[in-house]
ZAMARGU-4260 file (C-alpha; in steps of 0.2 Angstrom, whole numbers, plus 5000, padded with zeros to 4 digits):
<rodrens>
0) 4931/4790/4668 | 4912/4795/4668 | 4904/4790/4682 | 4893/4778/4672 | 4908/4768/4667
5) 4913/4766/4683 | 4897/4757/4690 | 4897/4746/4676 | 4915/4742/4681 | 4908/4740/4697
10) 4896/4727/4695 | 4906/4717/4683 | 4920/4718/4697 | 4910/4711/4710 | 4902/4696/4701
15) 4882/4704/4702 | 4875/4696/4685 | 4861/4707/4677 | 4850/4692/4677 | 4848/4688/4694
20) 4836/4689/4705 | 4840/4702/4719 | 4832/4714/4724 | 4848/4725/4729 | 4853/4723/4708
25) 4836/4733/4706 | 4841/4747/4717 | 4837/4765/4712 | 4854/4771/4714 | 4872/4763/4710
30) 4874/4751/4725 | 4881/4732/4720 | 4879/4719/4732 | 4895/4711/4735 | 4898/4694/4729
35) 4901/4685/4749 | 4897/4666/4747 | 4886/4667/4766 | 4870/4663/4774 | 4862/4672/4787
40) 4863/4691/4789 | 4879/4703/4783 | 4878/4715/4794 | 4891/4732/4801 | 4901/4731/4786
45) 4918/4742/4790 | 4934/4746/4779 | 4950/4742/4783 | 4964/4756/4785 | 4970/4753/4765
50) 4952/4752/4760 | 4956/4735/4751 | 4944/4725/4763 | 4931/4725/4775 | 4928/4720/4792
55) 4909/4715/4793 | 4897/4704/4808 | 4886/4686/4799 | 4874/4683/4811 | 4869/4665/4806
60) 4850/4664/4811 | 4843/4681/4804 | 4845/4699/4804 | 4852/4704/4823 | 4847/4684/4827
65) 4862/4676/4836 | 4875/4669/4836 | 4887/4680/4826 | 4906/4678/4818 | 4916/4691/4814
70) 4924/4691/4794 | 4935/4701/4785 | 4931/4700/4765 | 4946/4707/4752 | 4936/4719/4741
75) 4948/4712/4724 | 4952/4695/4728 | 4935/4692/4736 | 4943/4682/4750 | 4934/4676/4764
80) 4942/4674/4779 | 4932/4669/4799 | 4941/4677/4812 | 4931/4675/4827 | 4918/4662/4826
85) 4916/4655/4844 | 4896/4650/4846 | 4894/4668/4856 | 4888/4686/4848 | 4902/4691/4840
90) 4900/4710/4835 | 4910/4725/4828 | 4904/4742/4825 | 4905/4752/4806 | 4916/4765/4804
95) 4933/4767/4816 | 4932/4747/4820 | 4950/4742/4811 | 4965/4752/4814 | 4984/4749/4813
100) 4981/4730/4812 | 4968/4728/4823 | 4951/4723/4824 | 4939/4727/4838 | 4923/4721/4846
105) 4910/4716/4857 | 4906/4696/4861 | 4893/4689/4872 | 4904/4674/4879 | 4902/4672/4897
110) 4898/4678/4909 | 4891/4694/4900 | 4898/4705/4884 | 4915/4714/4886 | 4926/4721/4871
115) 4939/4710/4863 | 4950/4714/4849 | 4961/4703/4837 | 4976/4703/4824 | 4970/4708/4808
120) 4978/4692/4801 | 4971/4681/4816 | 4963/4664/4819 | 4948/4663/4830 | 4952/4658/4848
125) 4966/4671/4845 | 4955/4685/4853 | 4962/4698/4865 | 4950/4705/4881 | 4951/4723/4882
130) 4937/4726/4895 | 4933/4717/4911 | 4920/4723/4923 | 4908/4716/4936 | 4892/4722/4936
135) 4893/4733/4919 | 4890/4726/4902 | 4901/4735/4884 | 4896/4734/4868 | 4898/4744/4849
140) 4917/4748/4851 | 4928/4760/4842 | 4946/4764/4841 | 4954/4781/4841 | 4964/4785/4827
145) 4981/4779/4834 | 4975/4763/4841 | 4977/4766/4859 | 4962/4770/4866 | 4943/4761/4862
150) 4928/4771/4866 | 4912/4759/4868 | 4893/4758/4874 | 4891/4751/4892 | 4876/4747/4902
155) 4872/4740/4916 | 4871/4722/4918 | 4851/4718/4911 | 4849/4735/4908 | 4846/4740/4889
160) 4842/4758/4892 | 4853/4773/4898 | 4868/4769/4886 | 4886/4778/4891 | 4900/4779/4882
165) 4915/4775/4890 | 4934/4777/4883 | 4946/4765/4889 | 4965/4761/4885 | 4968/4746/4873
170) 4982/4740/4885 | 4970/4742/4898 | 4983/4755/4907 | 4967/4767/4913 | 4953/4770/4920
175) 4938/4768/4914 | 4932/4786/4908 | 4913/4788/4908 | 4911/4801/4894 | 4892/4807/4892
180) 4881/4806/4908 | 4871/4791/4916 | 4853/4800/4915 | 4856/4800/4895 | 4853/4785/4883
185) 4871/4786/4873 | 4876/4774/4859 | 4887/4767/4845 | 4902/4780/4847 | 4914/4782/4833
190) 4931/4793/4835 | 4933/4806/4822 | 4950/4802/4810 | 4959/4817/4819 | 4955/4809/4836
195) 4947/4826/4842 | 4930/4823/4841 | 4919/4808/4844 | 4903/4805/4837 | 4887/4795/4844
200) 4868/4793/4846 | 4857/4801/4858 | 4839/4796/4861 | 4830/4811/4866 | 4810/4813/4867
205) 4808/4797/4859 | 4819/4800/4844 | 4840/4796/4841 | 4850/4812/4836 | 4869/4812/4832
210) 4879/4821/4842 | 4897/4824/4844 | 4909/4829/4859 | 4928/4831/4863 | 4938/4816/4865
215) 4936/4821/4885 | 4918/4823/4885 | 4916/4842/4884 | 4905/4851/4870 | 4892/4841/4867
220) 4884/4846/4849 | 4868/4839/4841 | 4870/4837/4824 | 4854/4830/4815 | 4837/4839/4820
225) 4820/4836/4814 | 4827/4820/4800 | 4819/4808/4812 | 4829/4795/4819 | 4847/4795/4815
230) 4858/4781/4818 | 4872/4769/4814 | 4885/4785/4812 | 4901/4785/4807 | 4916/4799/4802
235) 4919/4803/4782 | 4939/4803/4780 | 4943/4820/4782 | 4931/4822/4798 | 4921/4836/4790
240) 4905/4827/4787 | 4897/4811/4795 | 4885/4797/4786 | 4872/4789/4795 | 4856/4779/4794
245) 4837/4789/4796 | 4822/4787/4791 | 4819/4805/4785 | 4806/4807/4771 | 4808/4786/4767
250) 4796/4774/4774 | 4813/4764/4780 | 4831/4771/4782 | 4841/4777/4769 | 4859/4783/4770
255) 4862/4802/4772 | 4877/4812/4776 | 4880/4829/4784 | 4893/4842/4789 | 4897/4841/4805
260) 4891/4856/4811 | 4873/4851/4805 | 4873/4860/4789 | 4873/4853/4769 | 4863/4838/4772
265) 4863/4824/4758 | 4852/4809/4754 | 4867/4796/4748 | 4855/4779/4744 | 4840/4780/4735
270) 4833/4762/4739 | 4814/4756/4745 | 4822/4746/4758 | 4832/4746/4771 | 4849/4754/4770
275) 4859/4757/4787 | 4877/4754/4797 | 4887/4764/4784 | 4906/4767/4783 | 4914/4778/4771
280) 4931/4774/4763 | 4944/4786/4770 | 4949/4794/4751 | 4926/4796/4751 | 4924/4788/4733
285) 4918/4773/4741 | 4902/4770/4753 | 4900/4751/4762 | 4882/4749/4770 | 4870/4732/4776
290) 4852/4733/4766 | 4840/4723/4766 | 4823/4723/4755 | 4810/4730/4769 | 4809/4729/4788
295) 4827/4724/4792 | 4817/4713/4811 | 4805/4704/4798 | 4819/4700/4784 | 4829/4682/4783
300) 4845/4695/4786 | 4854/4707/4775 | 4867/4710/4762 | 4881/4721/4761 | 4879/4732/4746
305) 4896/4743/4739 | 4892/4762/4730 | 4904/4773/4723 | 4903/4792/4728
</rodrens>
């Protein structure tokens, strides 16, 4: 099938009427703005194992503004369905966030954020906690590819910088295993689909770089240079290449991917807005993303657009 019959199919399939007044329908590229009956801002947006549906974060009072519920959407039957929706910030991370059955995520609830995760088929109030520490705070969490371990962002209570990411056992059957060092600012890690590698964001001079390591913390590699800042990563399918947001020669983020050992870099979006927090299908013919028309802080919130590769 031509690539042009395919977008058609796409917009058609999703509901986007060619009349509408959207901004996302006037995109430069092939992005289609799925057809999710909510307010507030659509945000995170991740695919689930069979790449039938997606995992994504509404925060109901703007773009990062909480609180925030966690949703799965079906991509074909367009069902909408509140997992978690307790009055707290209720967040997952794109990429590795739903595996084998399983949702993961950060949530505010008292008394400070920990990672939860929930049944894939489960009611809010369902909610499992993974993590539970005094003192340390864990948010954007990951699984590995079998399920078993989560790797996460944690801080120190009422500390936002100097970001370490931390792997953890689901069955909480560790310790806790501090995986990049205290003096860095390390976020928004994401296990590679082999479970070798893991990927994550690195402030650095001002700047966010993506970087990957082993599973154990060894070998650190920077990945993106001179694109500007680089964030919101996640793994392609076969682990070869990563997608990401940056700013690189656009006045806001697009999406771009890159091999994973920095070389063949590709602008994917082609949109004057905002484009950012991008998973990839794990057959790559299908890219998930929030956007938004300009300044992402200064919107009303943002929509989850679907492009084919």
């Amino acid at each position: 099938m031509k690539l042009s019959l395919f977008l058609i199919g796409l917009s058609l399939f999703f509901g986007c009427k060619g009349d509408k007044k959207d901004a996302h329908i006037d995109r430069k590229d092939e992005g289609v703005e799925l057809d999710i009956s909510l307010s507030g801002s659509l945000q995170n947006p991740a695919f689930s194992p069979d790449n039938q549906s997606i995992v994504f974060t509404r925060f109901l009072n703007g773009y990062n503004e909480e609180p925030a519920e966690i949703y799965k959407y079906h991509l074909t039957t367009k069902e909408l369905v509140l997992l978690v929706g307790d009055g707290s910030a209720n967040v997952n991370l794109p990429g590795t966030a739903w595996v084998n059955g399983k949702i993961v995520f950060s949530s505010a609830r008292e008394p400070h954020d920990e990672i939860y995760m929930i049944d894939e088929n489960g009611q809010s109030g369902e909610e499992i906690q993974i993590t539970d520490r005094a003192g340390k705070v864990a948010y954007e969490p990951t699984f590995s590819p079998d399920g078993k371990w989560v790797v996460f962002e944690s801080h120190i209570l009422d500390v936002e910088a100097h970001g370490v990411i931390v792997k953890y056992k689901a069955d909480g059957s560790s310790s806790y295993v501090a995986l990049s060092e205290e003096n860095d600012d390390c976020r928004q890690p994401n296990w590679s689909p082999k479970g070798d590698k893991i990927l994550y964001q690195k402030l650095d001079g001002g700047q966010w770089n993506i970087w990957t390591m082993d599973n154990n913390g060894e070998h650190p590699f920077q990945v993106t240079k001179n694109m500007g800042n680089c964030t919101d990563a996640s793994f392609s399918g076969d682990g070869q290449s990563i997608v990401f947001s940056s700013d690189y020669q656009v006045e806001i983020a697009n999406i771009f991917s890159i091999n994973i050992d920095g070389t063949n870099r590709k602008k994917l979006t082609n949109f004057d807005g905002y484009d950012g927090a991008t998973s990839i299908s794990s057959d790559g013919n299908k890219l998930v993303f929030e956007s938004t028309n300009g300044d992402p802080d200064e919107s009303k919130g943002s929509k989850i657009i679907l492009m084919g590769l």
